[in-house]
C-alpha positions as CSV (number, residue, x, y, z in Angstrom):
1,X,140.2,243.3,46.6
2,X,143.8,243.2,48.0
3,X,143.2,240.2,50.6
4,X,141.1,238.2,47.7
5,X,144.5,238.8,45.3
6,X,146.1,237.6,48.2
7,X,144.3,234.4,48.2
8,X,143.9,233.6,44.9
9,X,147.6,232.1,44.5
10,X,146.9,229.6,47.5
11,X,145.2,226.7,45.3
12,X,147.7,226.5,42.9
13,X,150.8,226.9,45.2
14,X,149.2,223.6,46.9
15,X,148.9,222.1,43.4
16,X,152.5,222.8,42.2
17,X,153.8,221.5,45.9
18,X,151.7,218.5,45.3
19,X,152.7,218.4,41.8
20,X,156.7,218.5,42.3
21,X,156.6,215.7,45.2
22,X,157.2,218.0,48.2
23,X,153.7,216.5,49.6
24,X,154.5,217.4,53.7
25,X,155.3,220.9,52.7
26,X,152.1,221.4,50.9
27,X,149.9,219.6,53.7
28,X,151.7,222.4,56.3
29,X,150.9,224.9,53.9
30,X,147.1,223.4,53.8
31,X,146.7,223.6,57.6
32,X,147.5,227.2,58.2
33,X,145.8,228.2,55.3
34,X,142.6,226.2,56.8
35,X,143.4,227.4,60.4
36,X,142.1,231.3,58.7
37,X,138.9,232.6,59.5
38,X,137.7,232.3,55.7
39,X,138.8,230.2,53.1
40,X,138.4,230.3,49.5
41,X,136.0,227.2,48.2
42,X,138.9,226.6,45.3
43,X,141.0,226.3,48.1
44,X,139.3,223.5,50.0
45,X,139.3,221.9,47.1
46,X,142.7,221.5,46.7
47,X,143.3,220.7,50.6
48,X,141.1,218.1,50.1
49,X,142.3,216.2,47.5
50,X,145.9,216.6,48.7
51,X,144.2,214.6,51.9
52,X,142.4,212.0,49.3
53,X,146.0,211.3,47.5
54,X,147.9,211.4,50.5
55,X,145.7,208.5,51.5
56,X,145.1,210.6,55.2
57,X,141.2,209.3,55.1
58,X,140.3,211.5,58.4
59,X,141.4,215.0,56.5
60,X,139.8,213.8,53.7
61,X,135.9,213.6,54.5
62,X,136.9,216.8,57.0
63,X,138.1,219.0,54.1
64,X,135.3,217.7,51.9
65,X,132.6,217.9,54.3
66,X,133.4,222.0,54.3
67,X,133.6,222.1,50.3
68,X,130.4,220.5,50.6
69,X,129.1,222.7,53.7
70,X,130.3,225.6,51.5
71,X,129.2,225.2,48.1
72,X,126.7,222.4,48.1
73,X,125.6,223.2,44.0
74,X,129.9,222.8,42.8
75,X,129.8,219.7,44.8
76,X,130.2,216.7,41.4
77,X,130.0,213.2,42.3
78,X,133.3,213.2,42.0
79,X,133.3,215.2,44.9
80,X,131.1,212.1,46.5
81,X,133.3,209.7,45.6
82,X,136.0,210.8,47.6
83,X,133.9,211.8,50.7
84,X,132.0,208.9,50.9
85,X,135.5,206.8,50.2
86,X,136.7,208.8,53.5
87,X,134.0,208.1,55.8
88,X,134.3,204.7,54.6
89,X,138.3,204.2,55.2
90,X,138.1,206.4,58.6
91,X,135.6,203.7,60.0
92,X,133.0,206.8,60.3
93,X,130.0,204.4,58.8
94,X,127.0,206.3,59.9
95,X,128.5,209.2,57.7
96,X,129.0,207.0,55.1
97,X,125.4,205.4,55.4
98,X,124.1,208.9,55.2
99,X,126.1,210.6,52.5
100,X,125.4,207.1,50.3
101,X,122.0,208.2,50.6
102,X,122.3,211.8,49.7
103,X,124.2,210.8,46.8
104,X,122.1,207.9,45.5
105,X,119.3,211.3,44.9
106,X,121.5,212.9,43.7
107,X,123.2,210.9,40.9
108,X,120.7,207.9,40.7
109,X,122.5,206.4,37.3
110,X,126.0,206.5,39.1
111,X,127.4,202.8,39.0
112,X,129.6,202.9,42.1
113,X,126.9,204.9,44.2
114,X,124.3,201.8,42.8
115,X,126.5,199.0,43.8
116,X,127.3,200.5,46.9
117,X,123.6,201.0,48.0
118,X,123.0,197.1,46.8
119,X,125.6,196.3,49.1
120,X,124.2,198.2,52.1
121,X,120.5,196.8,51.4
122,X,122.3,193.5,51.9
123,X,124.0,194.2,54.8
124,X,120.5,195.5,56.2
125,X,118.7,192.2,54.9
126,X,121.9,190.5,56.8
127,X,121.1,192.1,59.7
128,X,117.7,191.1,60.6
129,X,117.8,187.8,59.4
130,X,118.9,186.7,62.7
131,X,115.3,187.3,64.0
132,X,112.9,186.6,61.6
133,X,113.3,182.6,63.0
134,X,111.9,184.0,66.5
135,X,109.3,186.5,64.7
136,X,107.6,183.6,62.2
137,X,107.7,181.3,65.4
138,X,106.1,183.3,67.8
139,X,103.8,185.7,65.6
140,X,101.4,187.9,66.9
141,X,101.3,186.2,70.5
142,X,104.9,187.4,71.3
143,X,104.4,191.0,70.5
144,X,106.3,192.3,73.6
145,X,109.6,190.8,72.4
146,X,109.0,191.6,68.7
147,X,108.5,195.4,70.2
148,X,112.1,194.8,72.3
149,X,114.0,193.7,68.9
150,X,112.3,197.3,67.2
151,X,113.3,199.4,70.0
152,X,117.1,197.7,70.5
153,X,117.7,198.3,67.0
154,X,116.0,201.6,66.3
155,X,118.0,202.7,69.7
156,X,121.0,201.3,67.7
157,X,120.8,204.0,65.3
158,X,119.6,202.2,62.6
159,X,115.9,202.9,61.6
160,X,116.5,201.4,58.2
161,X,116.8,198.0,59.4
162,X,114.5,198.7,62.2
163,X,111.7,199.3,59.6
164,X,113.0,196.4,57.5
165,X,111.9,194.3,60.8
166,X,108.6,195.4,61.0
167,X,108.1,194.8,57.5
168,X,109.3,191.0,58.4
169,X,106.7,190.9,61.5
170,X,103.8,192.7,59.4
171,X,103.8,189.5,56.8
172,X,104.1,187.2,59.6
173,X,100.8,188.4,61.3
174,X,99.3,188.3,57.5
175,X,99.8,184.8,57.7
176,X,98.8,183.5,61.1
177,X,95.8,181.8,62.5
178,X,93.0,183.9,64.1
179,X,91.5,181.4,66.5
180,X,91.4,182.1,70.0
181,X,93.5,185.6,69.7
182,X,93.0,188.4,71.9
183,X,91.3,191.4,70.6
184,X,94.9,193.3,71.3
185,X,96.6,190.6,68.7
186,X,93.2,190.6,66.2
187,X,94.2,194.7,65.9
188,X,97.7,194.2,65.2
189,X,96.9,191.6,62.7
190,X,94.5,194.4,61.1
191,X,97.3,196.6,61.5
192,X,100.0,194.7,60.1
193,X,97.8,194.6,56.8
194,X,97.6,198.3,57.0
195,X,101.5,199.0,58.1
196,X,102.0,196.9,54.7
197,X,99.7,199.3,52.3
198,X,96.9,196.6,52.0
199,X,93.8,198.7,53.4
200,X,91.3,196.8,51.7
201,X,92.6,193.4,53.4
202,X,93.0,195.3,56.8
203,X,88.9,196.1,56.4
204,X,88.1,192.8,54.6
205,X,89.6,191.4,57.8
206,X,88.1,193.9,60.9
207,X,84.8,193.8,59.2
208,X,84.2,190.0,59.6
209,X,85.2,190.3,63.2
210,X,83.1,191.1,66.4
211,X,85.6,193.8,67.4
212,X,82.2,195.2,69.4
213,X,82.6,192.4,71.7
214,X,86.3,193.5,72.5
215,X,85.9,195.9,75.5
216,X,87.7,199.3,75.5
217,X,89.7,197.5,71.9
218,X,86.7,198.3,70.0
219,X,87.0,202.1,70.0
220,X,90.8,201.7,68.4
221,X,89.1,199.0,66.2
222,X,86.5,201.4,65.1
223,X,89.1,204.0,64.2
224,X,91.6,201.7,62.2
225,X,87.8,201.0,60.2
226,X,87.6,204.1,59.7
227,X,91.4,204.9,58.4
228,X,91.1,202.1,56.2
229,X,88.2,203.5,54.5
230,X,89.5,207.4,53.9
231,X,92.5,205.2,52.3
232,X,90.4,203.3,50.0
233,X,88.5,206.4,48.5
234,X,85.4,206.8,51.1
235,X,84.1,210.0,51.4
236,X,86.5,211.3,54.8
237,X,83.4,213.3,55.9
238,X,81.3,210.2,55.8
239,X,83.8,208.4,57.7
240,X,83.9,210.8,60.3
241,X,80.6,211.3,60.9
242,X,80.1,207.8,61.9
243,X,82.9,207.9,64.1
244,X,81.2,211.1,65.7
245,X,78.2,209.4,66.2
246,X,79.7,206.3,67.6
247,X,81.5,208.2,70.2
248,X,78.8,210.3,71.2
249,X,75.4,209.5,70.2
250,X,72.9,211.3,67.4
251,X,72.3,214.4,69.2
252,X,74.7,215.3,71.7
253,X,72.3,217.1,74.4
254,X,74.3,220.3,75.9
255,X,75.8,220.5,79.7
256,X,73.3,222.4,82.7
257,X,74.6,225.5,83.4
258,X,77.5,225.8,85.3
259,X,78.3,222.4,84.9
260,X,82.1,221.3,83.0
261,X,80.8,221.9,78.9
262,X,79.8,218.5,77.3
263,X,80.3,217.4,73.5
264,X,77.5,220.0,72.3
265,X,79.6,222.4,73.3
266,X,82.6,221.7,71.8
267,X,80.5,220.6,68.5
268,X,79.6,224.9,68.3
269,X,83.8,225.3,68.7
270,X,84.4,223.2,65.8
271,X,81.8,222.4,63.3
272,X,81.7,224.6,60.2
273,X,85.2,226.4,61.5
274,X,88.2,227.1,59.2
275,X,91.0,225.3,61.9
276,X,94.7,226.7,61.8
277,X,96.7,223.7,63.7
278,X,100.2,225.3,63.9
279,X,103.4,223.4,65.6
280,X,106.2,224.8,67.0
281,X,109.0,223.9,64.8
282,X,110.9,226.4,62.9
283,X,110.4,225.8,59.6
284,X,111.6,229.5,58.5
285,X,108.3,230.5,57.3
286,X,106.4,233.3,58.4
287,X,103.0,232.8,57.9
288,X,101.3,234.9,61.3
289,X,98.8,236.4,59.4
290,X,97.5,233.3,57.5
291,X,97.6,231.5,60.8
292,X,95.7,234.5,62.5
293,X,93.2,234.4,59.7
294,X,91.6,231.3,60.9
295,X,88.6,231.2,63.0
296,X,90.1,228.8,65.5
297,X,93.8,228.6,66.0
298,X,94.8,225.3,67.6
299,X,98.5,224.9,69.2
300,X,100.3,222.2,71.4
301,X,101.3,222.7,75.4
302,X,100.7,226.2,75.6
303,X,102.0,227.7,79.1
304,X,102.6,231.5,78.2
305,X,101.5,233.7,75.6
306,X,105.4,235.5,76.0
307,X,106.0,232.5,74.2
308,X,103.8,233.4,71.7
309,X,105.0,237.0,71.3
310,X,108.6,235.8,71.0
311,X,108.2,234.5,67.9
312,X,105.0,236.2,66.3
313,X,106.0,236.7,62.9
314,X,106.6,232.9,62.3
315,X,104.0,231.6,65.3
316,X,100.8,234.3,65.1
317,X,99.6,235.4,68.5
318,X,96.2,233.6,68.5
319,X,95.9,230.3,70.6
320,X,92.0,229.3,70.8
321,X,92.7,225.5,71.8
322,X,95.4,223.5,73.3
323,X,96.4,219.8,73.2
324,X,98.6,219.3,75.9
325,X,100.4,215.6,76.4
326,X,100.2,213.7,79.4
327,X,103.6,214.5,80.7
328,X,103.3,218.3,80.6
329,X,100.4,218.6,82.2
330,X,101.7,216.8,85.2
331,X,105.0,218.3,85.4
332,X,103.8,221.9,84.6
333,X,99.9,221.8,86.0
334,X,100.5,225.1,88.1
335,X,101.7,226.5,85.0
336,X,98.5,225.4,83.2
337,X,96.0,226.5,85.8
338,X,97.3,229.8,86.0
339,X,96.8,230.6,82.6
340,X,93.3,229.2,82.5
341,X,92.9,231.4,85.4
342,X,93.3,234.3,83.1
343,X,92.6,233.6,79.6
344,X,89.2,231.7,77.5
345,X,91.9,229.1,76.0
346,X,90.0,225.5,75.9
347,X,92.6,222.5,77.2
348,X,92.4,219.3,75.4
349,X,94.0,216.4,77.5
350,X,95.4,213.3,76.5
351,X,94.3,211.2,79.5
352,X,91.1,210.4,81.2
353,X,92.8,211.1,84.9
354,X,94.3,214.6,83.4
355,X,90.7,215.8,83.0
356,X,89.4,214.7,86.2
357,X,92.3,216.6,88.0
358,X,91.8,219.5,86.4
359,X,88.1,219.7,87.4
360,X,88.5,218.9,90.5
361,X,91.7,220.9,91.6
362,X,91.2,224.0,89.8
363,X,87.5,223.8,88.5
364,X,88.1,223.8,84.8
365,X,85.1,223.7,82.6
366,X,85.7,223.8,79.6
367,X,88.5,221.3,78.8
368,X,87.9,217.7,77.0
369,X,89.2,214.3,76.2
370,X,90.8,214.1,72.9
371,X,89.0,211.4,71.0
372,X,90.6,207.7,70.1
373,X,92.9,207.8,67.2
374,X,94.3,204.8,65.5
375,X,97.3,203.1,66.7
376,X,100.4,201.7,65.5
377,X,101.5,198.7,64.5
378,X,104.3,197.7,66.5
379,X,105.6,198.7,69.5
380,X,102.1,197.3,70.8
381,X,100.0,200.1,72.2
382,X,102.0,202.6,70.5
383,X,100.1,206.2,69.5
384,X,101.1,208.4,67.0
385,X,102.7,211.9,67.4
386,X,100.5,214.9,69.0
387,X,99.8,216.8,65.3
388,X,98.4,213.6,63.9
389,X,96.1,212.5,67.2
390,X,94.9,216.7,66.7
391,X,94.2,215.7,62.7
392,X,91.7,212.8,63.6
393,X,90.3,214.5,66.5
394,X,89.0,217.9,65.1
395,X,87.9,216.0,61.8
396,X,85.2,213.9,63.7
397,X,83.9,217.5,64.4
398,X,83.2,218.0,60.8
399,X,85.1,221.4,60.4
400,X,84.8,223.6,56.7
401,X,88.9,223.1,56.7
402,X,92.0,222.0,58.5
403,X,95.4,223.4,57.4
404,X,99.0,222.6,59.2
405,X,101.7,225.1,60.0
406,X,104.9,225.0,61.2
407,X,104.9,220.9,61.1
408,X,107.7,218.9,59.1
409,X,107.2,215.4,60.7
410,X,111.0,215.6,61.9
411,X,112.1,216.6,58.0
412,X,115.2,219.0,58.6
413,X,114.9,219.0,62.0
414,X,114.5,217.5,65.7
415,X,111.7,218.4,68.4
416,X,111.2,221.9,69.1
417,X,112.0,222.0,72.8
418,X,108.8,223.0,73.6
419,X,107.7,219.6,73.0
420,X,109.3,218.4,76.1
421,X,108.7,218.8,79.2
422,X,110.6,221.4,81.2
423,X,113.0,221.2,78.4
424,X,114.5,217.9,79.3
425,X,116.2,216.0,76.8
426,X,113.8,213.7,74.9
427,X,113.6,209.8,75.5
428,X,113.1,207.3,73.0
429,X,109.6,206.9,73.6
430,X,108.4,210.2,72.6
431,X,111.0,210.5,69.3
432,X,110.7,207.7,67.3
433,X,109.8,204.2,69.4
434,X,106.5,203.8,70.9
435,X,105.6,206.5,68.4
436,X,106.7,205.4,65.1
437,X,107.6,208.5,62.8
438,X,107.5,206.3,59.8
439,X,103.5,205.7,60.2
440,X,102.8,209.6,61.6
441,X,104.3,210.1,58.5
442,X,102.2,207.9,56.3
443,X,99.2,209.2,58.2
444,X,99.8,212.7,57.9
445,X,100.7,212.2,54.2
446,X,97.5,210.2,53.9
447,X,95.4,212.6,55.3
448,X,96.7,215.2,53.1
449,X,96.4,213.4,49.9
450,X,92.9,212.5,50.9
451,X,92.3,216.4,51.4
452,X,91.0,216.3,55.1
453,X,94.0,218.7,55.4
454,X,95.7,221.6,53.5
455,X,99.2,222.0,54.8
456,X,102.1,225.0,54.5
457,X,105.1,224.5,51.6
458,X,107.6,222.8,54.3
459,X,105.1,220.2,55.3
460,X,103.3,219.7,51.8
461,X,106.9,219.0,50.8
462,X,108.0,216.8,53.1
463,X,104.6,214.8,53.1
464,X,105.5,214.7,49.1
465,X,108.3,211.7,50.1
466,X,107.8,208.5,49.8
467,X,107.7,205.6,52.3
468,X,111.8,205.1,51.6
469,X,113.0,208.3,51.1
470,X,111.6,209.1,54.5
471,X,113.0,206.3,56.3
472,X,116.7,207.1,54.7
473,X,116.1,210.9,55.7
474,X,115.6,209.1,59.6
475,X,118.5,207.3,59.4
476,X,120.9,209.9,57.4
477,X,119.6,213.0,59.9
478,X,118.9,211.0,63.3
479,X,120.4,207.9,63.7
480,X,123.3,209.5,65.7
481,X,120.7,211.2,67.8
482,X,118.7,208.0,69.0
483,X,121.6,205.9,69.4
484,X,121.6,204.7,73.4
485,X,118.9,207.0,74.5
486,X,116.5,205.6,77.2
C-alpha cells in the first residue's frame, strides 16, 4: 500500500511539469520513472503523451506500445492515433502497416483510420502495377518468373501486395487461350479459377479437358476435381470415394505375408476410425484426454515419445501414425529407424524414394505413400502445408470423423520448431512461398465448413477469418519474419 501511495503522485507531477512549460525536467522525470521495474499504466500514459507533444516520435510509439502491451482493453483510439502517428513519423512503416490494421478492427467507423487504410490499398495497388504489363503479356506460359515476382515480394515482407499479385496473374490465366498448353499450364489455369473463388468455372473448365491423357498431371488434376466439387456442395464422402477408387482400384487385394502392408491394410487402419490429427503448436489448450480419446491419434515427424511426455497435458501421449516431410526423414533417418525398431507407429512419407529407402535399409513394413493432394496456384508446383496434405489423405479412407488439435494455420504464432529439421531456422519455402498459407488457409477453412473436419476452439476460430483478415494478420504478425530469408 505504501509503494502504490508512493506512485500515485507520479502522473500528475508529469502533468503539472508539462503543464507549467518546464517540458525537459518532466521528460527526465519520465525516464527514471520508466527505467523502474514496474510502472503504473496512468503513468505511461502520461510519459507517452509528453513524447507525442514534445514531438520526439521514437518515445512516442515506445511509451505507447507498453500502454498498449499493458492494458490492451484502456487502449481508445485516441490512443491509436498517436501510436500509429509515431510509427508513422519514426519511419517504422511495417509497425505502422500493422497497427493500421489492428485498429481498422477495432474502430471500423473511424475516419482517419478509413482514409488511412484507402491510402495504403493504393499504395499496394501502386506497387504491383509495375508487373501486371509482364504478367498479361506472358500469361500462363511464363509461370517461372510470375512465381520469382511472388517470392521477391513476399520475401519483401509484404504478403499483402504479394497476394494482390496473384490475384492480377489468377484473372490473367482466366482469360487466356487454351490451345497447345501443357497439362502443367491447363492446371494452373483450373487453378487460377479456383485461387479466385470460382469453383464451378474451375470444374466447368477441367471437366471438358482430357486431363487423363496428361501423364503423372492427371492425379493432381483429379484432386483439384475433386476439391472443386466438396466446394460446390457434393457430398465430401462421394467425392472421396472416387478418388479412393481411382488411386487404388475397387477392391484393394491385401499384401502376402511378410511382405511391406499394401492399401488393404491401411484401409482396416482408417476406415470407420474416429481420427485425432494433433500439431505441435502451442495453442494453450490442454485437450490430452480428448486427443487420447480417439481411436487413431495421428501426429507429424515424430522422433521420441520424451517429446511426447514433455508436454502431455496439451499433446496426449498416443501417436498411432506419423507423416513425416521429406527433409526430416533424410536428415534424421537414424532417428526414425530406431524408433520403428521399438514401437508399432505406422510412417507416412512424403516421397516415393523415402519409402523405398526405408524398406530397403531398415526393412519397414508397414509405412505408405501419402496420397496426391491438390496444389497451389502459384509458385508452380507448390504443395500445401503438412496438416492439410494429412486432411485429404485420411479422408479418401472414408473415416467416421477427423478433428484437428493444436493447429492455428500460423494465427498467433510461427512454426513450432519441431517442424524443422534439426531445429534449423526455417527458409522461405517451407513458411509461406512454395507453400502458400493464404490457400492452406482457405483449404483448411473449406474443409471445415464442409464438415470433413471438426476442429479445437483456436483453430475453429482462426478458420472463422476471412480471405483478408487473414492476409492482414500475415503481414501485421510476419512480414518482419520473412523479410530476406532464403
Amino acid at each position: 500500500m505504501e509503494e502504490t501511495a508512493k506512485r500515485k503522485p507520479a502522473a500528475a507531477e508529469l502533468k503539472a511539469l508539462r503543464l507549467a512549460g518546464r517540458e525537459d525536467e518532466a521528460e527526465l522525470l519520465a525516464q527514471d520513472l520508466l527505467a523502474a521495474p514496474s510502472v503504473r499504466v496512468s503513468t505511461l500514459k502520461e510519459a507517452a503523451y509528453l513524447a507525442f507533444h514534445r514531438q520526439d516520435w521514437t518515445a512516442t510509439w515506445q511509451r505507447y506500445q507498453r500502454v498498449l502491451d499493458l492494458a490492451p482493453s484502456e487502449f481508445s483510439n485516441k490512443y491509436h492515433h498517436r501510436l500509429y502517428r509515431g510509427y508513422c513519423e519514426a519511419g517504422e512503416t511495417d509497425r505502422a502497416v500493422r497497427c493500421l490494421m489492428d485498429a481498422i478492427y477495432l474502430f471500423p467507423e473511424d475516419p482517419v483510420f478509413k482514409a488511412e487504410a484507402q491510402a495504403r490499398n493504393a499504395e499496394i495497388a501502386a506497387r504491383i502495377e509495375h508487373w501486371t504489363p509482364t504478367i498479361a503479356r506472358t500469361g500462363p506460359e511464363n509461370q517461372l518468373t510470375q512465381a520469382l515476382l511472388f517470392k521477391q515480394i513476399f520475401t519483401r515482407g509484404d504478403a499483402i501486395a504479394a497476394h494482390r499479385l496473384k490475384e492480377v496473374c489468377a484473372e490473367t490465366y482466366r482469360r487466356w487461350p487454351v490451345e497447345g498448353m501443357h497439362p502443367s499450364q491447363q492446371y494452373q489455369r483450373a487453378a487460377a479459377s479456383m485461387y479466385l473463388d470460382h469453383h464451378g468455372e474451375a470444374r466447368d473448365w477441367l471437366s471438358n479437358q482430357n486431363w487423363m491423357k496428361w501423364g503423372k498431371d492427371r492425379w493432381v488434376a483429379a484432386q483439384l476435381l475433386g476439391y472443386c466439387d466438396i466446394a460446390l456442395g457434393v457430398d465430401p464422402r462421394h467425392v472421396f470415394k472416387r478418388l479412393f477408387r481411382l488411386e487404388h482400384g475397387e477392391n484393394p487385394a491385401s499384401a502376402e505375408p511378410d511382405a511391406p502392408w499394401g492399401v488393404a491394410e491401411f484401409d482396416k487402419v482408417f476406415r470407420g476410425k474416429s481420427i485425432a490429427v494433433v500439431g505441435p503448436a502451442n495453442t494453450g489448450q490442454t485437450l490430452a484426454e480428448e486427443i487420447d480419446g480417439f481411436d487413431v491419434v495421428v501426429r507429424t515427424n515424430v522422433f521420441s515419445f520424451d517429446d511426447l511426455a514433455r508436454a502431455k497435458e496439451r499433446l496426449g501421449m498416443r501417436a498411432d501414425v506419423s507423416y513425416y516431410t521429406s527433409a526430416t526423414f533424410q536428415l534424421r533417418r537414424q532417428e526414425f529407424y530406431d524408433l520403428l525398431a521399438s514401437t508399432p507407429l505406422i510412417p507416412v512419407l512424403r516421397r516415393g524414394h523415402n519409402l523405398r529407402e526405408a524398406r530397403a535399409e531398415a526393412g519397414v513394413k508397414n509405412a505408405r505413400l501419402s496420397s496426391p493432394t491438390p496444389r497451389n496456384f502459384l509458385p508452380i508446383f507448390g504443395s500445401m502445408h503438412a496438416i492439410q496434405r494429412i486432411i485429404w489423405d485420411l479422408s479418401k479412407f472414408g473415416p467416421s470423423r477427423i478433428k484437428l488439435f493444436n493447429v492455428n494455420f500460423y494465427g498467433g504464432s510461427m512454426y513450432d520448431p519441431s517442424y524443422t529439421p534439426r531445429n534449423a531456422a526455417p527458409g522461405r519455402s517451407s513458411l509461406g512461398v512454395s507453400h502458400d498459407p493464404l490457400q492452406g488457409f482457405m483449404f483448411a477453412k473449406m474443409m471445415l465448413e464442409k464438415d470433413v473436419v471438426e476442429a479445437d476452439p483456436v483453430a475453429t476460430e482462426v478458420l472463422g477469418w476471412s480471405r483478408w483478415q487473414y492476409v492482414d494478420m500475415l503481414q501485421r504478425d510476419f512480414a518482419d519474419h520473412w523479410k530476406g530469408l532464403k
